[in-house]
N, C-alpha and C positions, 0 to 999 in steps of 0.2 A: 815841158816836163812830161812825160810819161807814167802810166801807172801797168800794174802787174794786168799783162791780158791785151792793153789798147797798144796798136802798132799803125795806124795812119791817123792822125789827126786831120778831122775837117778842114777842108777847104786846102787842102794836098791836090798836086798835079803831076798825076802818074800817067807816064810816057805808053805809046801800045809797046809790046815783047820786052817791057820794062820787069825783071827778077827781082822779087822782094826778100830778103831773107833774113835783114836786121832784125833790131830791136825796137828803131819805130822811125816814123817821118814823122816835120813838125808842121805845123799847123801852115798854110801857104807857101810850102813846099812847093819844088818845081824839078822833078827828077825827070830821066829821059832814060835811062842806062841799064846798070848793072849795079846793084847793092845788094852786097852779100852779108854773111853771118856776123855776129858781133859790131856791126855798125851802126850809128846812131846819128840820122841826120834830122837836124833841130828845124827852128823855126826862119821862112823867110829865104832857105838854102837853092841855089841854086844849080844841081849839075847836069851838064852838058851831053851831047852824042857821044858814044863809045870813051865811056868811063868806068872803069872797075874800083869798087873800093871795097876793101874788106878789113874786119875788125879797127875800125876809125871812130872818131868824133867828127861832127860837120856842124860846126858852132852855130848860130842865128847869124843871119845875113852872109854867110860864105860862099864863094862861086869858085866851082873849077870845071874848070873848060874841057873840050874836046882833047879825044885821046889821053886817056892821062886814069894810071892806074896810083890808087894812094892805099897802103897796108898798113898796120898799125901807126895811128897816127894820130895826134889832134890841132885838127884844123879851127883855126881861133875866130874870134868875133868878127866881121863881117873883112875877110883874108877873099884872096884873088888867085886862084892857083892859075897858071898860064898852062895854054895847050901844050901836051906832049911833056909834061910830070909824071917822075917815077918819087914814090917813097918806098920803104922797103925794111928800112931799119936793120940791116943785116950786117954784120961785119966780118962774116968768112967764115966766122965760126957759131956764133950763136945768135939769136934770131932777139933783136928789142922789143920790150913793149913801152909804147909813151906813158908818160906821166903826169 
């Protein structure tokens, strides 16, 4: 959980050239990558080399691996993304947000 203001929860492991620009990491976090604006990755998450995600959820205990961009999305209690995942939510015409 997050409060207004706190955006790394103790005991977080932030990668070197690792961009933070969410809304917070949780608590034994374990990031390496690219997290961008409106993302929120919880407690216990795990993401890998050359990962972008942007405006997402990253539940407690979730891993997504190498190569692998995820956009509006929510990624559920401890879920397994495989290398080289796109999310995107798009349909040609207008752009999803999850729910």
């Amino acid at each position: 959980m997050f409060y207004e203001g706190e955006r790394i929860k103790k005991g977080a492991i932030i990668g070197p050239f690792y961009v933070v620009e969410g809304k917070g990491v949780g608590q034994k976090s374990d990031l390496s990558q690219w997290f961008r604006h409106g993302t929120e990755i919880n407690e216990r998450a795990k993401i890998s080399n050359f990962v972008e995600i942007k405006k997402s959820v990253v539940s407690e205990g979730a891993k997504i691996n190498h190569l692998t961009y995820i956009c509006d999305s929510f990624i559920g209690k401890n879920t397994n993304i495989g290398a080289e995942t796109i999310t995107c939510n798009y349909d040609g015409m207008y752009k999803q947000k999850f729910t």
